[in-house]
C-alpha positions as CSV (number, residue, x, y, z in Angstrom):
1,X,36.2,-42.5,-0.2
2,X,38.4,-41.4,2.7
3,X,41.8,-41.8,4.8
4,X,40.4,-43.4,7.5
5,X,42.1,-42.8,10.9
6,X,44.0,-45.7,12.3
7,X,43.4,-47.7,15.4
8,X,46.3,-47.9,18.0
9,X,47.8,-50.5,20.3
10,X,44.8,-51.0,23.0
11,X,42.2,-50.9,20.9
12,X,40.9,-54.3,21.1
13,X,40.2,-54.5,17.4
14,X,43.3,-55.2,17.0
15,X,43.7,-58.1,19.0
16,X,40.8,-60.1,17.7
17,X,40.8,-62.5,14.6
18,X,38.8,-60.7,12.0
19,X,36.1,-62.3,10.1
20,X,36.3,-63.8,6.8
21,X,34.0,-61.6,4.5
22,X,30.8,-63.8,3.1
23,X,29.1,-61.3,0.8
24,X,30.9,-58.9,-1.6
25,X,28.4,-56.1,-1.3
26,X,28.8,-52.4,-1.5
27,X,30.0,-52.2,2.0
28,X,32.8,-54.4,1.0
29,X,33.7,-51.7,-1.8
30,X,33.5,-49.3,0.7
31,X,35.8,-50.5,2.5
32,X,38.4,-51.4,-0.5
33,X,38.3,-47.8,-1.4
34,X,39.0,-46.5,2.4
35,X,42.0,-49.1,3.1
36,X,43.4,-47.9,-0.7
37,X,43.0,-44.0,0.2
38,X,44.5,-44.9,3.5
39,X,47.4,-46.6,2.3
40,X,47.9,-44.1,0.1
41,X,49.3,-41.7,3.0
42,X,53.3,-41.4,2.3
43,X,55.1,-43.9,4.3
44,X,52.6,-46.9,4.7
45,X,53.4,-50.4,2.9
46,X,49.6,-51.8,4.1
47,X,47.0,-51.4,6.0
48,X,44.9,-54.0,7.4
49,X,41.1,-53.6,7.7
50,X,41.4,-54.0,12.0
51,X,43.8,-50.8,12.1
52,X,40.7,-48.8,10.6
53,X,38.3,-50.3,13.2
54,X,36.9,-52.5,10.9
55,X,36.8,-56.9,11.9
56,X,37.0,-58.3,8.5
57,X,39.9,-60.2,6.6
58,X,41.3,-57.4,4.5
59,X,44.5,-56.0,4.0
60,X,45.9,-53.3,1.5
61,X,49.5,-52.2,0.3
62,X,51.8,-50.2,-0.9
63,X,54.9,-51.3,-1.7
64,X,57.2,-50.1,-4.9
65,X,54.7,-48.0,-6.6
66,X,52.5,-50.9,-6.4
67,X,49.1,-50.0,-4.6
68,X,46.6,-53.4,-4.9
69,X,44.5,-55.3,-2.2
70,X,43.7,-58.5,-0.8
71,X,40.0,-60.0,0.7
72,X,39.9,-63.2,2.6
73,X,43.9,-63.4,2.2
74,X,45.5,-66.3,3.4
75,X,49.2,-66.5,3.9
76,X,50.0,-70.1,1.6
77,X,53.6,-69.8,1.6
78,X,56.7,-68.4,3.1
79,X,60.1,-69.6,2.3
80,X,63.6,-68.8,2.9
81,X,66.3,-68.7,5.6
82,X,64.1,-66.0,8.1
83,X,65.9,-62.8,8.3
84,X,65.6,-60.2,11.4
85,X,63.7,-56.9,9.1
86,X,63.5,-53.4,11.0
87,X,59.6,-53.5,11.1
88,X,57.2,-50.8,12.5
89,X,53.2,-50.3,12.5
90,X,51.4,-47.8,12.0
91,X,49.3,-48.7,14.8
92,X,52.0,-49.0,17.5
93,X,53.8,-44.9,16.3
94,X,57.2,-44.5,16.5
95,X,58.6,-47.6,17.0
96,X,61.0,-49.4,15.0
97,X,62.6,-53.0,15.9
98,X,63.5,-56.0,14.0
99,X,61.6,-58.9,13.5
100,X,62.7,-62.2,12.4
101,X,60.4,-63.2,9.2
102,X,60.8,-65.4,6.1
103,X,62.4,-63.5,2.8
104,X,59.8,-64.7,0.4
105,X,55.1,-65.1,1.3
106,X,52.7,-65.9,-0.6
107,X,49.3,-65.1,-0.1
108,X,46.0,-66.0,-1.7
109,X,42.4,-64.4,-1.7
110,X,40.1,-62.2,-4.1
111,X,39.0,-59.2,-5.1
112,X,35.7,-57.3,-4.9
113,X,34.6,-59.3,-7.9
114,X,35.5,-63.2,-6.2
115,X,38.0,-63.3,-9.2
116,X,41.4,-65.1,-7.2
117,X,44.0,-62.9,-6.4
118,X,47.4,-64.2,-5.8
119,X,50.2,-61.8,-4.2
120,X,54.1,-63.1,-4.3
121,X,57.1,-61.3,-3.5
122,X,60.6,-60.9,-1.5
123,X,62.1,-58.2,0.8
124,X,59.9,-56.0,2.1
125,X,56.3,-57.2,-0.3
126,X,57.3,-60.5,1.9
127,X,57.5,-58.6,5.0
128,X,54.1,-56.8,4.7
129,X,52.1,-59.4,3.6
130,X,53.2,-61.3,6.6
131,X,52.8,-57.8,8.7
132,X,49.3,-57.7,7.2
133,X,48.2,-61.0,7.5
134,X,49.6,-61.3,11.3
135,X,46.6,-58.2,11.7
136,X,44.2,-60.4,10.7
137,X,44.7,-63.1,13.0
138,X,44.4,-60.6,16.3
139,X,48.6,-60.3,16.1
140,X,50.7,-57.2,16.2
141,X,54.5,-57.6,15.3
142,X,55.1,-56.8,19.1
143,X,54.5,-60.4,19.8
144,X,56.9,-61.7,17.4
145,X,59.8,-59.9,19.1
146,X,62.4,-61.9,21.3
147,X,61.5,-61.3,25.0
148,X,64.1,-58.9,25.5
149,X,63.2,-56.7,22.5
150,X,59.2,-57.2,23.3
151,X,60.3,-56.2,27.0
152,X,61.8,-52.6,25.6
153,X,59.0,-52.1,23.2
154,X,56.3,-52.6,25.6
155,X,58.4,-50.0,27.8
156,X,58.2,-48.0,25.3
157,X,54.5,-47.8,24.5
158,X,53.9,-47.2,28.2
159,X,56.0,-44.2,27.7
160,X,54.6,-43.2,24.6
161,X,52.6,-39.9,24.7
162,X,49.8,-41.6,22.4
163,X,49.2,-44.6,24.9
């Protein structure tokens, strides 16, 4: 339906725990077809439903050529020795620091039709489905940043001209 623009650090969307979605209606397909064309946009891995102003438990991606979705997703699993991966957001511009998070997640939820829907992977399909599902919760990967780095990077969005 559309690229939708995205919300930025501030915007107190993205600080709240989104809502689990309770009726798979046409403004739930809607929505699906606005985080899809959004991801789309070259250099995005996923987009969460909050970055698009919208409170509800929904995440896309777009990661290897693989574009797909995720309602109600919960984060089940997450293994491996955690590695420090340069991460950025789209709704925090410009900035790029590393952020310590497990190799391997696995998350669970459904699709549009309540069929289950379970997403697995390493590297950076880990990475953004812990990215994504961090959005959900209210949490930007500012805050999982050691307090040095978190101190620089908030620094930095003060400074930044879109802040």
């Amino acid at each position: 339906m559309a690229v939708r623009p995205i919300r930025l650090f501030g915007d107190p969307v993205l600080r709240s725990p989104s809502a689990e979605i309770t009726r798979l209606d046409e403004g739930v397909r809607a929505l699906v077809r606005d985080l899809l064309d959004t991801v789309e946009e070259p250099g995005r891995a996923g987009v969460a439903a909050p970055q698009i102003g919208v409170a509800l438990r929904a995440f896309s991606y777009n990661v290897d050529g693989v574009i797909g979705y995720v309602l109600n997703p919960v984060l089940v699993e997450t293994s491996g020795e955690p590695v420090p991966f340069g991460e950025g957001c789209l709704s925090v511009p410009n900035l790029w620091h590393e952020v310590v998070r497990s190799p391997y997640a696995r998350v669970t939820g459904i699709d549009v039709d309540g069929r289950e829907v379970v997403l697995e992977g390493e590297g950076v399909l880990a990475q953004a489905l812990q990215h994504e599902t961090d959005h959900l919760d209210g949490k930007l990967y500012l805050d999982r940043l050691d307090p040095a780095s978190r101190r620089l990077a908030m620094r930095q969005v003060r400074e930044s001209p879109w802040f």
